[in-house]
N, C-alpha and C positions, 0 to 999 in steps of 0.2 A: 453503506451496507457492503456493498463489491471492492472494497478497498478494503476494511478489516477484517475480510474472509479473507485475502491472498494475505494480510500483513499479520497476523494473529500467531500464521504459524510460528516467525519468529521467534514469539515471545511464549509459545507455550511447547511447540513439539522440536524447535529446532536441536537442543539439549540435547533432547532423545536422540534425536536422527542422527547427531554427531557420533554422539557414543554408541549407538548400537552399529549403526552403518560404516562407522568411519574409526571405531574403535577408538575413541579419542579418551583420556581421562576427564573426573569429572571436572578437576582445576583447568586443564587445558579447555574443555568446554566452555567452561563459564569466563574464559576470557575470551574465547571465539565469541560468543554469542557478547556480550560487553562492546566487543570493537565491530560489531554488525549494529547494536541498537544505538552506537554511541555516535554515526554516520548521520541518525538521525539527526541531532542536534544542528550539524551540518547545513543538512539539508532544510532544516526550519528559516536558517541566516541567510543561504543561498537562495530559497525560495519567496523570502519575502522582498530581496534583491529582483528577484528576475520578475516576481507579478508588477512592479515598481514600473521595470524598464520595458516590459511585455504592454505595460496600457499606454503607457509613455509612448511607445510604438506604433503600435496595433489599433490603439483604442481602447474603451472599456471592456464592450463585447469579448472582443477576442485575445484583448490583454488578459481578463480574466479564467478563460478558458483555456486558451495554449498551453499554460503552463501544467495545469492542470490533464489534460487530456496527454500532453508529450510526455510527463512524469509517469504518468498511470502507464502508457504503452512501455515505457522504457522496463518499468518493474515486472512486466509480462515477458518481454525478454528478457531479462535477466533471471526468472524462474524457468523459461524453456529451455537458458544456459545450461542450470543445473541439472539436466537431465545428460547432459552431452562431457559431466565433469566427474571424473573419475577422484579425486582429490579431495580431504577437507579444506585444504583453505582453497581451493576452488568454489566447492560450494560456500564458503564464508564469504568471499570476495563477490560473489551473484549475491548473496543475502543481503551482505553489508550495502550492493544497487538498491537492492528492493527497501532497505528503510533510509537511503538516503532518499531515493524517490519518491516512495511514500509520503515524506515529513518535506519536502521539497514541494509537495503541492497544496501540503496546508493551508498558507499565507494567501493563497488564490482563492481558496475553499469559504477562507472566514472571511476575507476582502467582498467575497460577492455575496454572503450574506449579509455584510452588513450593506451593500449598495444595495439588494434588494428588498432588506426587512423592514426599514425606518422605527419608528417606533416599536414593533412588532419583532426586532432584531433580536430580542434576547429568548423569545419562543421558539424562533426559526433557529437557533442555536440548540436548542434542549430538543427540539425533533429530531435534529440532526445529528447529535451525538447521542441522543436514544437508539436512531436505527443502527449509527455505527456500533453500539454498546451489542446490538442483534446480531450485528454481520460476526462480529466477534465470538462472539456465545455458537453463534451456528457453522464459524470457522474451526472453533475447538473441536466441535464433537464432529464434525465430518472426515477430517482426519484417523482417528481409528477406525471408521468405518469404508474410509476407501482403503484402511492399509489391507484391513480386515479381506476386504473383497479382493484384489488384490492379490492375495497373501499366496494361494496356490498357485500363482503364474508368476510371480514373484515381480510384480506391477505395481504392486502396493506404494511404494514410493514415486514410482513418475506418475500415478495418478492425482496422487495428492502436489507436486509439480505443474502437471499441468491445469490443473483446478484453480489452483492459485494464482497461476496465470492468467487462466481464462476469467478470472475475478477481476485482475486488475484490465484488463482488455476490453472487459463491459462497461468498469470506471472511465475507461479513457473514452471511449465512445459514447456514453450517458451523457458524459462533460459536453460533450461538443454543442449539443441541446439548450446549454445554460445559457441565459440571456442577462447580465447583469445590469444593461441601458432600460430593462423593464420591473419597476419597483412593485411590489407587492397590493401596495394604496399609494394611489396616487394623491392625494389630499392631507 
């Protein structure tokens, strides 16, 4: 849910923000925003690396978590960057953190549900991408409406900044919570 509220905007108001805020054309945009979501990918290869070597490590427990909780915090920094960046590819290069980290925690996300679904794993998957499909949906519209609020102090953009931060700063801390050494049914 708190992950595709700070990660949505990406893919739905980042465009806007370049072009209006940053005056960017729309071809220049749509390659800005391209070499931000394309970090994901990245981050999908490097993250299913690091939950690998994280339980390898750590353990399950906290293999599965670290990655998870360090990714989500890092993406919270890298939205309170762009409040501090005068620049577009400033902001592209804070974006481009936030969906490498984003997609960097994946591999940890699906790894501990399937440790704690068993049988049951493929429900615990459809709930989980149900809320995240919510976080999304309610990532969208919240956006014009902090720009909206906003709009006369001229705040509109660092609230929606710091929102999406503060989104992923609940993920990383939510995460900590997870216990993957405890299965859902034990039988």
């Amino acid at each position: 849910l708190c992950v595709n509220i700070g990660w949505v905007f990406l893919v739905t108001w980042l465009p806007t923000y370049l072009k209006e805020t940053h005056k960017v054309s729309d071809s220049q945009g749509a390659f800005m925003v391209t070499l931000v979501l394309s970090m994901g990918m990245l981050g999908q290869l490097l993250g299913g690396r690091a939950t690998d070597w994280s339980v390898t490590r750590f353990g399950l427990r906290l293999g599965r978590v670290l990655p998870i909780s360090i990714a989500n915090c890092i993406a919270c920094v890298a939205y309170v960057a762009c409040l501090f960046i005068d620049s577009a590819w400033g902001v592209v290069a804070c974006c481009a953190v936030v969906s490498l980290m984003t997609d960097f925690a994946n591999p940890s996300i699906w790894a501990f549900m399937q440790d704690v679904g068993g049988r049951n794993t493929g429900a615990i998957f459809g709930w989980a991408n149900m809320w995240g499909n919510f976080g999304a949906s309610v990532g969208s519209m919240i956006v014009p409406s902090l720009l909206l609020y906003g709009a006369s102090s001229g705040s509109g953009q660092s609230l929606v900044f710091v929102t999406c931060a503060l989104a992923f700063f609940i993920a990383g801390c939510a995460a900590l919570g997870m216990d993957a050494t405890k299965p859902l049914q034990t039988n």
